[in-house]
C-alpha positions in Angstrom: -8.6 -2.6 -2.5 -5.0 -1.7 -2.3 -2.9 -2.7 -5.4 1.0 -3.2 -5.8 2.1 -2.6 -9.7 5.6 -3.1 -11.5 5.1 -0.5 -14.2 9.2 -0.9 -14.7 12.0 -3.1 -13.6 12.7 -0.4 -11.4 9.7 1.0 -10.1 6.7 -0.5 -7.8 3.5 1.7 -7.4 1.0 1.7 -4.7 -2.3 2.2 -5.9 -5.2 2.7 -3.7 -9.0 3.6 -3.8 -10.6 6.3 -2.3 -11.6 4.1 0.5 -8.2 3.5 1.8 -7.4 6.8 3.4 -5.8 4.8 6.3 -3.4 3.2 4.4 -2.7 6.9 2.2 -2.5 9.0 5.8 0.2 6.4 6.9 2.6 6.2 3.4 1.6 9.8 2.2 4.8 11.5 4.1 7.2 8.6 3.4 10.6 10.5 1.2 11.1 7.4 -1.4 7.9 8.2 -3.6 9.6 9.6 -6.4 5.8 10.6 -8.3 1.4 10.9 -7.1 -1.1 10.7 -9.3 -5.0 11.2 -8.6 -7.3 9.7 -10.6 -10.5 12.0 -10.1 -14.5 11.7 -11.0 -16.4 14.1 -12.9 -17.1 16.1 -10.0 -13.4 16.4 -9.0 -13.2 13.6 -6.1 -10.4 11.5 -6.2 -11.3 8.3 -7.3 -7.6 6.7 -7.5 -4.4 7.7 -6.2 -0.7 5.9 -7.7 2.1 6.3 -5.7 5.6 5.7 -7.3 8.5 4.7 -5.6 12.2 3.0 -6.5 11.4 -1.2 -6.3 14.2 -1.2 -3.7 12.1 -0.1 -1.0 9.5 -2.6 -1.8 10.0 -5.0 1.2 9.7 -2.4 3.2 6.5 -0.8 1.5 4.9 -4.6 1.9 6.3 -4.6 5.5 4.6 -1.8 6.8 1.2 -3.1 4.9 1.2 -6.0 6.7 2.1 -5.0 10.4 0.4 -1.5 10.2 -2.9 -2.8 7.5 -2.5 -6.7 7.8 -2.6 -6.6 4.1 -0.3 -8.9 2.2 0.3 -9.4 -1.3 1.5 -11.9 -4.2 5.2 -11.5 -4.8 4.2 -10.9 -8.6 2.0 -8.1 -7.4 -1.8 -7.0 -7.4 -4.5 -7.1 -5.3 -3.9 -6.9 -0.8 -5.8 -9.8 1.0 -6.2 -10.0 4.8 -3.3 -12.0 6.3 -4.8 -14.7 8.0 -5.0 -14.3 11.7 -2.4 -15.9 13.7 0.3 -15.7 10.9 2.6 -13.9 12.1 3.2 -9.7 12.2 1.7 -6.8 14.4 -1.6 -6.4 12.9 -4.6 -7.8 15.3 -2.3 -8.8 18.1 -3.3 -7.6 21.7 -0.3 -6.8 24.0 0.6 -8.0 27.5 0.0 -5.8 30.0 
């Protein structure tokens, strides 16, 4: 499950598994990461990857979670959990026609 982190007063890291390619195709090309690291198996898979950015861009970071992933998380951090459906954002909503 994607994870936000404050490793710093000034940092916030993204980490996700190796499952969440999604999310990783959509934030991958984004300029504010300021570091990547890949946590990787024994066979050379990623397992893990950290993404660093400056905490300033962290409403936007949550932002595009929710609309694009409909993830949301505590304001202290950790674990993304499904926003609950009708709550508001992008994610889920079918448009008029």
């Amino acid at each position: 499950m994607a994870e936000l982190r404050y490793p710093s007063e000034t940092d916030i890291q993204l980490c996700l598994g190796a499952q969440e390619q999604a999310i990783l195709a959509v934030v991958r090309g984004c300029s504010w990461w300021t570091k990547a690291d890949a946590d990787r198996d024994d066979t050379g898979n990623v397992t893990r990857v950290t993404l660093t950015a400056p905490r300033g861009m962290e409403s936007t970071l949550r932002s595009i979670l929710d609309k694009s992933f409909g993830l949301v998380f505590p304001p202290e951090g950790g674990s993304g959990v499904p926003r609950a459906r009708g709550s508001g954002g992008q994610f889920g909503r079918q448009r008029d026609r």
